[in-house]
C-alpha angles and dihedrals in degrees: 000000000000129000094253095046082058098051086037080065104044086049082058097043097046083045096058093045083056101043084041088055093043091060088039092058092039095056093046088055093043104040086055097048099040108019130232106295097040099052110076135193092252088052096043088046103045080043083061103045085242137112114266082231085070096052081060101046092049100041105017094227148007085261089045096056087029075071099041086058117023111029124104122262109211112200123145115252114241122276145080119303093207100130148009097264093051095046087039080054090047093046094045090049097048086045085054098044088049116036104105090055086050092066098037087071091054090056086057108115103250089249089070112037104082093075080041108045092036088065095049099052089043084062104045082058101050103034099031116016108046096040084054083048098050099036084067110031102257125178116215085249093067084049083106098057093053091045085058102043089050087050094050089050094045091047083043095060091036093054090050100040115043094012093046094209103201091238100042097039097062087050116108114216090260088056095042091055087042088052090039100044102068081059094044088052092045089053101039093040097060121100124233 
């Protein structure tokens, strides 16, 4: 390979990540403005200054960069898990980081939600559920019990934040962990 063909390539390469950034940006602008089933490849791509072809070279598909872009990414703040205020803190926190992402899967068609909602359950087990599990010691057979605390503080702050209950929307995040962690504690403390 020539010099030129090298930097040729580097030209390409630096060109795709571009191009690849560009889309990305673009779908993040147009599936918040105009949902999942409303923004389309053509519009994402022509949003982006890039053939639609690319959109599909790069993703795969719009479900597929619907993921890259919109699903949630469920990674435990930083901080100790050592006790149930703190882990009730660190729940209320990710469900607030990552609401909207949360209901934006649910406005997936049902054609395109099992890639999609494989990898974010994959995550909420990896990156959620297990370090809660081994923070505290518990067996497989208590799975069930931090499943269902995670789903009481993401309906919680659902339930504050886009349907503005008239209790938990007043609540500031001190009052909602303070409210949440009795419950955390209920659910993390029984035995198997």
């Amino acid at each position: 390979m020539t010099r030129s063909d090298t930097a040729r390539t580097a030209r390409t390469a630096a060109g795709g990540q571009a191009t690849r950034e560009r889309i990305l940006a673009a779908a993040a602008e147009l599936f918040e403005r105009d949902g999942f089933s409303r923004a389309t490849v053509r519009a994402i791509a022509a949003e982006a200054d890039a053939d639609p072809a690319l959109v599909v070279r790069y993703f795969g598909s719009k479900e597929r960069l619907f993921a890259a872009v919109r699903l949630p990414h469920f990674r435990m703040p930083d901080g100790a898990l050592n006790d149930t205020a703190a882990l009730t803190r660190l729940l209320v926190t990710l469900a607030d980081d990552q609401l909207s992402r949360l209901v934006d899967l649910t406005s997936l068609p049902e054609s395109g939600t099992g890639e999609a909602v494989e990898r974010v359950r994959d995550d909420l087990d990896a990156f959620v559920v297990r370090p809660v599990m081994n923070a505290f010691a518990i067996p497989e057979a208590g799975r069930a019990r931090v499943e269902a605390l995670i789903g009481a503080v993401i309906g919680t702050v659902l339930l504050r934040r886009r349907l503005t209950t008239r209790a938990l929307s007043v609540l500031d995040q001190d009052e909602l962990v303070n409210l949440l962690a009795p419950m955390a504690e209920s659910l993390i403390a029984q035995s198997d």
